[in-house]
N, C-alpha and C positions, 0 to 999 in steps of 0.2 A: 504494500500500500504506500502511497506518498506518504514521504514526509518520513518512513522506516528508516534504519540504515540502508539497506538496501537500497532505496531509490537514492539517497543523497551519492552512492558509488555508482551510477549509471553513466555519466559520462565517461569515468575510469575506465568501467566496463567495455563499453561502447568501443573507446577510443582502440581498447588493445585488440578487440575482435576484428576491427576493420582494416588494422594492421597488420595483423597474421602475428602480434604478441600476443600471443595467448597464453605464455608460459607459468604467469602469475595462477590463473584461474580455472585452466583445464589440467587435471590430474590424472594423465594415461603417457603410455610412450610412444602414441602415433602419431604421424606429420600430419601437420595440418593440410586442409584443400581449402581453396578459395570456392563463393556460391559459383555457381553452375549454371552460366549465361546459356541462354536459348539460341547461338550464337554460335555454342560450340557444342554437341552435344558429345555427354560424356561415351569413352569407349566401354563394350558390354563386359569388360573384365578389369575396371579400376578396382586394385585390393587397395590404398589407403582410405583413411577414413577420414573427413571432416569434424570437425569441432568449432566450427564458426557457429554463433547464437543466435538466440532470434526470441523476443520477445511480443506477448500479447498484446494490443493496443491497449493501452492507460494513460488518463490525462497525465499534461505536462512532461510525459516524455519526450525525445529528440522524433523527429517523422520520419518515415521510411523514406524507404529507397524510391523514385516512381513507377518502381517491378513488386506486384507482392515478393514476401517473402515464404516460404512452402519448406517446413520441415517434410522428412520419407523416411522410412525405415531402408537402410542402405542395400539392403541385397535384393530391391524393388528399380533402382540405380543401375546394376548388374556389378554390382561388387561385391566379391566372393566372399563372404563374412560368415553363410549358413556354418553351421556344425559339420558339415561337410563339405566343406568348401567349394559349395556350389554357389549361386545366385538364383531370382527368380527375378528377372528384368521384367518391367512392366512396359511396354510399347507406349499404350496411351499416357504416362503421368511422363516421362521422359519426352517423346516427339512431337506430344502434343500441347501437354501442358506447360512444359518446357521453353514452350516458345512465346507463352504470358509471364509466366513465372521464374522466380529464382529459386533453386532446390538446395536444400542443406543435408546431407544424408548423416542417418545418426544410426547405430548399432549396439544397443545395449551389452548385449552379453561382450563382443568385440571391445567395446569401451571402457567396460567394467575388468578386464585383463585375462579373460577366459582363453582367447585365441583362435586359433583356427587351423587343423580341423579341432574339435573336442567332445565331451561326450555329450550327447544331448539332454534336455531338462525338462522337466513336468513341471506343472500346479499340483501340488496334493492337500488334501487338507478341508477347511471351509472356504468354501465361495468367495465370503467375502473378505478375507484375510488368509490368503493362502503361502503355503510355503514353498520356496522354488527349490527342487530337490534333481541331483545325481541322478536320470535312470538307469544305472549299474550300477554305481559306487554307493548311492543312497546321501551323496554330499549336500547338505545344505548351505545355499546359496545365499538363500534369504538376509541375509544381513548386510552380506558384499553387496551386493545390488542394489539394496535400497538405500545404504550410503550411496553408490553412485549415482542414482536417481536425485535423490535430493542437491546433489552438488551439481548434476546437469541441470537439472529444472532453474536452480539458482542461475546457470551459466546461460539457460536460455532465454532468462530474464532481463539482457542487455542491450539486446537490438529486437527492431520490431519482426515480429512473425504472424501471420496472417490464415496459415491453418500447417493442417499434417495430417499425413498419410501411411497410414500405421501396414503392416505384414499383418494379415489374417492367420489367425490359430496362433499367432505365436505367443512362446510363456512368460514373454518380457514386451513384448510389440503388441500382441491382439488386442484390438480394444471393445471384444465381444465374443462368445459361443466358442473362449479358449477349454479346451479338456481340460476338466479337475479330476483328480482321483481321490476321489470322496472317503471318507474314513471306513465303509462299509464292504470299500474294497468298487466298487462301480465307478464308472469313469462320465462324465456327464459334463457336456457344453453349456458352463453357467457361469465360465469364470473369465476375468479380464487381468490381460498384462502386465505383471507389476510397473512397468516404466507405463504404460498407459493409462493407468488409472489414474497413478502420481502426473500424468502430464492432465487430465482433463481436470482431473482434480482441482490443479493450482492455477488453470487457465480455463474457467468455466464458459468463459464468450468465444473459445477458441471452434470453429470449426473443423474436424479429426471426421477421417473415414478410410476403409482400410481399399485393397485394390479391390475386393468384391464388387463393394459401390461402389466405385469408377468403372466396373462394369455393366451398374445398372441404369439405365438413364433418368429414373427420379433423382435415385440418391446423388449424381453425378451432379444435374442440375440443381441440386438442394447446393450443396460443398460448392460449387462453381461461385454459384452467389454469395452462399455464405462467406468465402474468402476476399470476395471483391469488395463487399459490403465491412467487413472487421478492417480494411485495408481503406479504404474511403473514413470509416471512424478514426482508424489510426492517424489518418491526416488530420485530422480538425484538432489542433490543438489549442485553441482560443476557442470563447462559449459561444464568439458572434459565428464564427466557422462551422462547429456545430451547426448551430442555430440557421443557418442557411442550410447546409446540406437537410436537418429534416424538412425543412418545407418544401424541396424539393423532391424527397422522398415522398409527401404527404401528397403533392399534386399528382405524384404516379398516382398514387393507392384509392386516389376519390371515389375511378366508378370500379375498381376489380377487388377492396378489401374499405369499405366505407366504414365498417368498424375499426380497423385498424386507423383510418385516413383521421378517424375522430378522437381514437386516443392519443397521436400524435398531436392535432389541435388541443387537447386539454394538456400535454407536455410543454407546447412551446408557449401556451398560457402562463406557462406556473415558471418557466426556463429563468428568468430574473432572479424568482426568489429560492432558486435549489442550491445547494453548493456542486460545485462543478462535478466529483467524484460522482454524486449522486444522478448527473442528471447527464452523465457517459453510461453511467451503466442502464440506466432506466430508456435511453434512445438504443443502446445493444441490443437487447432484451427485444426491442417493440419490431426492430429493423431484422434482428434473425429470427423474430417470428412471422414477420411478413414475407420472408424470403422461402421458409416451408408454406405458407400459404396461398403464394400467388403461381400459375402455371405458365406464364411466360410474362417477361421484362428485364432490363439492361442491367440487374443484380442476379 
């Protein structure tokens, strides 16, 4: 939140991420990569890994790039990061989205110092707090990982990020129907990726979907605008800024979402007297719901 320690290190942050010194703040032994212009599209067997950050839009931070900014889970990328050192390149979020976007590829287990190849890992345990465990060794992970989570979440907290694209089923990436092995000994799609959870968790306005929905065309079109739309928020960092961009909004919404069109007119009623956190997160809120509601328009 402003005003934290945290936000008062943002320029720090900022400064070293855009400079490729990351050394202060990312804690693994892999070279950094620069984002990943639409310009040049990466080759389907990059192994290093990225560590550049990227932050949720929040007032009074620095504004973005004029490219969103797009976390991926890296071997989505075609970099070989799996436990088997294979990849699972995704055509559409590289060739195509790639060429709106800037991508940051990020690989948990890789990140966290596991390696590659290595042995693979489950969820076991309860759903909602589950443990990332060995499936041979029976090693538990769970501690190593969620320290690394929390010091990437922190590290993605310095420049703006505009959504992400998680690996489906995975037990650090999936951000839905991951396999838990439930204490009863059954195995059951009900659990979500440790780094996943902690990333929607800490970034609730964040737009996240894995490559399934980018295969499907609601979900695809839901993510498309929701990233366009957190990325247009992320601009507006003054309230008159704001304040323009929802009226603008609101003229879309008159004849295709008139209840939305109306609780935006009762926002920018009130927009004077809200304090500014308040009244970012309350246009997030009204603007990513109008973006699942409406069936076609330029978000």
């Amino acid at each position: 939140v402003c005003g934290t320690s945290l936000c008062r290190t943002q320029p720090v942050l900022q400064r070293a991420v855009m400079t490729g010194l990351r050394a202060a703040c990312v804690r693994n032994p892999f070279p950094p990569l620069p984002f990943l212009p639409a310009e040049s599209k990466p080759p389907r067997t990059m192994t290093a890994l990225s560590h550049s950050s990227a932050q949720l839009p929040h007032p009074g931070w620095p504004a973005p790039t004029n490219r969103p900014v797009i976390g991926a889970s890296a071997c989505l990328l075609g970099q070989r990061v799996r436990y088997d050192g294979d990849h699972r390149y995704d055509p559409y979020l590289v060739e195509v989205l790639a060429k709106e976007w800037d991508l940051l590829p990020i690989c948990p287990e890789v990140e966290c110092g596991m390696g590659v190849p290595r042995e693979p890992i489950h969820l076991v345990g309860d759903p909602a707090a589950p443990r990332l465990i060995g499936r041979e060794s029976g090693v538990d992970h769970t501690r190593h990982m969620q320290r690394w989570v929390d010091r990437r979440l922190t590290e993605l907290a310095a420049v703006p990020l505009s959504g992400f694209v998680c690996k489906s089923k995975s037990p650090s990436s999936g951000m839905r129907n991951v396999k838990v092995l439930l204490s009863d000994g059954s195995v059951q799609r009900v659990g979500v990726g440790l780094f996943a959870r902690g990333l929607m968790a800490r970034f609730p306005f964040l737009p996240v979907i894995d490559e399934v929905g980018l295969a499907t065309a609601p979900e695809r079109t839901r993510f498309v605008r929701g990233v366009r739309t957190v990325h247009h928020l992320r601009r507006c960092t003054t309230p008159a800024a704001l304040v323009a961009f929802l009226r603008q909004r609101r003229a879309s919404l008159l004849h295709e979402a008139p209840h939305l069109a109306s609780q935006l007119e009762e926002l920018l009623a009130s927009s004077s007297f809200l304090p500014w956190e308040s009244l970012w997160q309350r246009s997030a809120e009204l603007l990513l719901v109008a973006n699942d509601t409406l069936a076609d328009g330029p978000f």
